[in-house]
C-alpha positions, 0 to 999 in steps of 0.5 A: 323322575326326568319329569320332576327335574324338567319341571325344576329347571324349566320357567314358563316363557318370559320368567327368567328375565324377570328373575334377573336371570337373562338378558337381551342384547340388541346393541352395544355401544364401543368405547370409541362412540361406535353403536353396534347392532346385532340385526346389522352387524351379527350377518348370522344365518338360521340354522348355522353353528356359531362357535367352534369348529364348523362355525360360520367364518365372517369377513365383515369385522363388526361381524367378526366382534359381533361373534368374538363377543358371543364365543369368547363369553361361551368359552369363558363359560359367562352364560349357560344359554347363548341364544344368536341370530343363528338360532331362530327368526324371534332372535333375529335383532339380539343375543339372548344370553341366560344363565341357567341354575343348577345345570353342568352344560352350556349351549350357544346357538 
C-alpha cells in the first residue's frame, strides 16, 4: 500500500542527518581564501525555480557560483533532495542537500 511505502521512505524530522544521510551547507569556503555564505551570496527568492528552465537568472557572480553549485550537483545527480533558499523561510542561510534511498526521482527547490 502507498501507506507502507510513505512509511518506508519517510524519517521523522532531523533523522537523516544523524543517519549520515544529509547535510547542510550554510558556507563554502574557496581555494582562493574567499568564504561564501549562502544567507549572503545565494539572492534566492521564495517560491522561485532554482534550476533549468524558468530558473532564476542572477547577475551577482558569487550568486551565479552560489547556484552553479546546486545545478550542476542536481545534474550530476549527487543528491536526491536539494533544498535552497528558494524553497522556504527555514532554509533561508543554507542548502540542505539529502540523499534519499531506495527512490528513482530528484527534486531540487
Amino acid at each position: 500500500s502507498s501507506a507502507a511505502a510513505s512509511r518506508q521512505t519517510w524519517a521523522p524530522p532531523g533523522t537523516r542527518h544523524p543517519a549520515g544521510l544529509a547535510i547542510d551547507v550554510g558556507l563554502v569556503h574557496k581555494r582562493d581564501g574567499r568564504w561564501l555564505s549562502v544567507a549572503r551570496s545565494f539572492h534566492g527568492h521564495l517560491g522561485d525555480k532554482t534550476c533549468g528552465d524558468g530558473a532564476q537568472v542572477v547577475e551577482d557572480p558569487d550568486a551565479r557560483e552560489m547556484h552553479a553549485l546546486v545545478c550542476e550537483s542536481a545534474e550530476l545527480g549527487l543528491f536526491t533532495y536539494v533544498l535552497t533558499p528558494n524553497y522556504n523561510a527555514a532554509h533561508a542561510d543554507h542548502f540542505h542537500m539529502e540523499i534519499k534511498p531506495g527512490v528513482r526521482w530528484f527534486l531540487t527547490h
